[in-house]
C-alpha positions in Angstrom: -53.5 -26.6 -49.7 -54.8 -24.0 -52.3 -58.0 -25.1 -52.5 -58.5 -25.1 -48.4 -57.5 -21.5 -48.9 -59.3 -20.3 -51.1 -62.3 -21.7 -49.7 -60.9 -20.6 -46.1 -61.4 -16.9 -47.6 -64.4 -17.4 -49.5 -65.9 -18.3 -46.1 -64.6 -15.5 -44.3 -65.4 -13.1 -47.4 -68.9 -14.5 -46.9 -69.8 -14.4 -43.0 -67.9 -10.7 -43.0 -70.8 -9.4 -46.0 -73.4 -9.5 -43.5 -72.5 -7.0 -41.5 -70.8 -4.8 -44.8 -74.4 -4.4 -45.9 -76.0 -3.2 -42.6 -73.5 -0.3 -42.3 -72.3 2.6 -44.3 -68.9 3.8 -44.3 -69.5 5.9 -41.0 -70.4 2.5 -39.4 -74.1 3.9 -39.0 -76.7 0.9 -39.4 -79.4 1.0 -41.4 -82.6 0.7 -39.4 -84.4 -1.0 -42.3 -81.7 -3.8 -42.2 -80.2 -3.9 -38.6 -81.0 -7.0 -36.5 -82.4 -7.3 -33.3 -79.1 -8.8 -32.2 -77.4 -5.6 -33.4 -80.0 -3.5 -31.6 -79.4 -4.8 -28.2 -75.6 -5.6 -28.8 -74.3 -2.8 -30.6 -76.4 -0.1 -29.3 -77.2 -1.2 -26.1 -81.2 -1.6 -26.4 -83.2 -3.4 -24.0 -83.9 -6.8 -25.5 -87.7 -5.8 -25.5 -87.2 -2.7 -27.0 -85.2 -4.1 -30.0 -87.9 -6.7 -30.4 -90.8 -3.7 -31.0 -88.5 -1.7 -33.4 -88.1 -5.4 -35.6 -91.5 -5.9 -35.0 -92.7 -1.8 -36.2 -91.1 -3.1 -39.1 -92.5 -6.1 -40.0 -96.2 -4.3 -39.4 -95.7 -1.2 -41.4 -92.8 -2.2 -43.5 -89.5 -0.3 -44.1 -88.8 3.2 -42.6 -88.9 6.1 -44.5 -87.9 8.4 -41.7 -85.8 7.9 -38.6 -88.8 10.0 -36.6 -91.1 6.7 -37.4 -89.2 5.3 -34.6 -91.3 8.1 -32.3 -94.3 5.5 -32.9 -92.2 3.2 -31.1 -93.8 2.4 -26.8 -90.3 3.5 -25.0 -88.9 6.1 -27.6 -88.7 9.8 -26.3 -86.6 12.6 -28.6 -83.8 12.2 -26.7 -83.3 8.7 -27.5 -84.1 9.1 -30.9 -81.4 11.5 -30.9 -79.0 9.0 -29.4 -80.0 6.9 -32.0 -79.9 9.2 -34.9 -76.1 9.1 -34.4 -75.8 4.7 -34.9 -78.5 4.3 -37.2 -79.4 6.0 -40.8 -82.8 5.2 -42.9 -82.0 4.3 -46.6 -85.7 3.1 -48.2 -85.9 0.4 -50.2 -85.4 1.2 -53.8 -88.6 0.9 -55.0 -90.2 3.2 -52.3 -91.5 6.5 -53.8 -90.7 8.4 -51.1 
């Protein structure tokens, strides 16, 4: 009975880390690790949206700036305001930025 506890919270410790890492302790995601999923689910993005802010990503690499997401078809100041205030930018560690 132990051991199927312990593993019981290992696995819970485990699926819960996932979603630790993308957010800070506001709960703001970081744009550089947020899913596509999270995108559209948390935030409320059009699926097509979410898809070219993954795929800006993949293209040019991390963000270094939350204005980036400007370069972004379908993203005006006013939503990257919005979205200034669920998502935060924290480069990779070895950008030289």
């Amino acid at each position: 009975m132990k051991n199927w506890l312990a593993t019981l919270l290992v696995l819970v410790t485990l699926a819960t880390a996932g979603i630790a890492f993308a957010q800070d302790d506001t709960g703001k995601m970081n744009l550089n690790t947020v899913t596509q999923e999270q995108l559209v689910g948390k935030l409320g993005l059009a699926p097509d949206l979410a898809r070219q802010i993954i795929e800006q990503r993949e293209k040019n690499g991390e963000f270094v700036d939350m204005d980036e997401l400007l370069d972004v078809q379908g993203i005006d100041p006013d939503l990257l305001r919005k979205l200034k205030e669920k998502l935060y930018v924290k480069p990779a560690s070895n950008c030289n930025c």
